[in-house]
N, C-alpha and C positions, 0 to 999 in steps of 0.2 A: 527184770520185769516184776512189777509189784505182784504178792499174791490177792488176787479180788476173790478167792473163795473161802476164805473166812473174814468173818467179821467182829471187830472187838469193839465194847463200847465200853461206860460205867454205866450201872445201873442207875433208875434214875430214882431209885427213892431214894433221900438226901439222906436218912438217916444210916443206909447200905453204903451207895457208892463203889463198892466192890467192881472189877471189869467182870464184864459177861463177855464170852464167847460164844459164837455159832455158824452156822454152816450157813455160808451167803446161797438163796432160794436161787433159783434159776431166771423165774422172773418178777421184775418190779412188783413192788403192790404192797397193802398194808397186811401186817401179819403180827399175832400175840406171841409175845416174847415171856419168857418168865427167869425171874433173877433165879438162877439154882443158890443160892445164898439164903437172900429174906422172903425169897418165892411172893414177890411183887410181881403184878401179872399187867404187863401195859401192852398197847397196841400201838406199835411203831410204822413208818412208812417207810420200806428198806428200797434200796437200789438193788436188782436181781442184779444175776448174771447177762443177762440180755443185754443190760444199759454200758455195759462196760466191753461186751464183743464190739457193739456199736461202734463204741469209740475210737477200737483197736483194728478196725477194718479201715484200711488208706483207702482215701477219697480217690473218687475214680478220674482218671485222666482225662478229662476234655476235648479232643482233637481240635487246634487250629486251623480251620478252613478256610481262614479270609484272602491266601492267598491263590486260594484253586479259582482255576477260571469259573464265570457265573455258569449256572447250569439252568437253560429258558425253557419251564414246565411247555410240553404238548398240549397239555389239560384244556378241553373247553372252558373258558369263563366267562362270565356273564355280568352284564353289570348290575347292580342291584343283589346277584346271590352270594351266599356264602359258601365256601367250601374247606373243609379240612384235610389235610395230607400229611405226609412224612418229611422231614429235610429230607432231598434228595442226595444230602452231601453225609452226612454223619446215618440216616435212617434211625434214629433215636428219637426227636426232638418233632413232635405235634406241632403243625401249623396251621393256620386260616388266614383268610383272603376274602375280604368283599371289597367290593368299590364302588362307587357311585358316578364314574368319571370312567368314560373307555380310554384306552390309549397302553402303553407300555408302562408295566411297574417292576421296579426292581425293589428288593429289599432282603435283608440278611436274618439265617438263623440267630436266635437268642440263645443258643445254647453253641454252637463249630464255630460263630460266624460267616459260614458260609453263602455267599450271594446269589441271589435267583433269582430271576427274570420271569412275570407273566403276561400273557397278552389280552387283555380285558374288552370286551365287544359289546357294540351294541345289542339291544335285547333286539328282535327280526319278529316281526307281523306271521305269524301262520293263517294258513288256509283262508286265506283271503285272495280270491281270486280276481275279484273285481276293481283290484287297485294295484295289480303289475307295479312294480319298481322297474325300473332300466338303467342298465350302466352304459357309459359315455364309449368303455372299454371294451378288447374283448377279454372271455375267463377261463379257468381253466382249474381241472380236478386235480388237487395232490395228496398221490395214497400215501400216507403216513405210516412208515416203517419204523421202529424199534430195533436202535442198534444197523439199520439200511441207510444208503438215501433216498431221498424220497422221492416217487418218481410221477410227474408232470403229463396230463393228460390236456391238451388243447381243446377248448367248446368251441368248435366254429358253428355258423350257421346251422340248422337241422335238428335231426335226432340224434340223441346220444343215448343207447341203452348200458347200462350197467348191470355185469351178473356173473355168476360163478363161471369159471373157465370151460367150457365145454364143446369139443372138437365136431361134434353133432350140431350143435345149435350156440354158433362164436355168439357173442355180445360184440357191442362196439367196444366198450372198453370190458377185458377179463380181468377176474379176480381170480389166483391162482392160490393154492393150500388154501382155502380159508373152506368148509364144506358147508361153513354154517348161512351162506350168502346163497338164492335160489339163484336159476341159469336167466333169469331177467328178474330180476329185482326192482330198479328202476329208469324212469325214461327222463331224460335233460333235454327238453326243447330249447333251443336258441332260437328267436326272431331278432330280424334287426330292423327297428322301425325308424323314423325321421329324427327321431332324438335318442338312439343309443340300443343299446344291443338288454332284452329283455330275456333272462334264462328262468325255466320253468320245470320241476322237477317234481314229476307222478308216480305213485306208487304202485308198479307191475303185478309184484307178488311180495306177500309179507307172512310168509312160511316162521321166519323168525322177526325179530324186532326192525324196524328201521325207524333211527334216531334220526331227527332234522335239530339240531339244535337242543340235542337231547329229548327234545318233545315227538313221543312216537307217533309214526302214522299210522292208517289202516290201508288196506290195499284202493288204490283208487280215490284218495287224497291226493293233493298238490298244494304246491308252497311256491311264492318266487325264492328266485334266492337270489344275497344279497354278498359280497364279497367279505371273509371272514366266517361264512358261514361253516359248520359241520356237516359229516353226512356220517353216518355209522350203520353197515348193512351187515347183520351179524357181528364176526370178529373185528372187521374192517374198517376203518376208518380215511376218511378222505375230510379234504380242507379246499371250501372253492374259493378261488382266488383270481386276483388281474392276470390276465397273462403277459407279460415282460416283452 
């Protein structure tokens, strides 16, 4: 391997010429040199020591991801917003996502090629109460687990309360480990009227945040909801959906 910490030139007054020798600096930059000969004093732009560690440092290895099965973001998305994330395949490589168009997107890191799936949705009307949506369907809550599966809560007709797990005072549906969810948090009316089943979702108690679509309520709001929708009550996340 070459020595890069000294440095030889010739001088550069023409009538010297002589080689100068010297101690290559640490880092780039310009720096006055003097012929120890004809004590010509120039300012040279030297390559440190920095520029040539650089060099000497192997590229780092890329992982090929394109053969790993896609990995399909949880993430609420919305259509119209932007979001940033990590590849979920290599955790390196910065990404973003907007859309203008709801529906399923696939597309690959620019750095693993690893492929990923998102599910882009319509933007949903809040707090609009005088304009009920109805689905044709019935629907149903699914708590979304990390690393679980996920498990499927049926909205039939009625009330459905939501809230910490609590053997004094059950909710219809409990949420278990999560402490940051109040013991009713919120309430899911289902009507079914002559054109299709209408779900209605009130806010009980909002001790801590409750996300509709990301957009938080206050206690004693309400939202329809609309399939695709989010629900986030503290830690917890739920997904309403058709029910099958």
């Amino acid at each position: 391997m070459a020595d890069n910490s000294v440095l030889v030139f010739k001088c550069l007054n023409p009538d010297c010429g002589k080689p100068v020798k010297l101690a290559r600096p640490a880092r780039s930059g310009v720096y006055p040199v003097t012929c120890p000969h004809c004590k010509t004093q120039k300012k040279l732009n030297i390559k440190g020591l920095d520029a040539f560690q650089e060099a000497e440092t192997p590229a780092e290895k890329v992982p090929d991801n394109s053969a790993k099965p896609p990995v399909t973001l949880t993430e609420d998305f919305i259509v119209g917003e932007e979001y940033r994330f990590m590849c979920p395949h290599c955790s390196v490589q910065e990404l973003g996502l907007r859309s203008q168009k709801a529906g399923h997107k696939d597309f690959a890191c620019p750095r693993c090629k690893g492929r990923i799936g998102a599910d882009v949705r319509p933007k949903t009307v809040v707090l609009d109460l005088d304009t009920d949506t109805s689905e044709l369907v019935r629907g149903r809550l699914v708590l979304l687990r990390r690393g679980w599966l996920n498990k499927n809560y049926p909205l039939g007709p009625g009330r459905h309360v939501v809230g910490r797990y609590d053997e004094n005072e059950m909710p219809d549906i409990a949420v278990k480990n999560d402490s940051t969810v109040s013991r009713r948090s919120v309430r899911i009316d289902v009507t079914h009227e002559s054109n299709g089943f209408i779900f209605k979702l009130t806010v009980l108690n909002a001790t801590n945040p409750v996300l509709h679509n990301s957009n938080p309520l206050a206690k004693g709001e309400a939202v329809s909801l609309n399939f695709g929708d989010t629900i986030v009550l503290g830690k917890t996340k739920f997904r309403f959906e058709k029910d099958a």
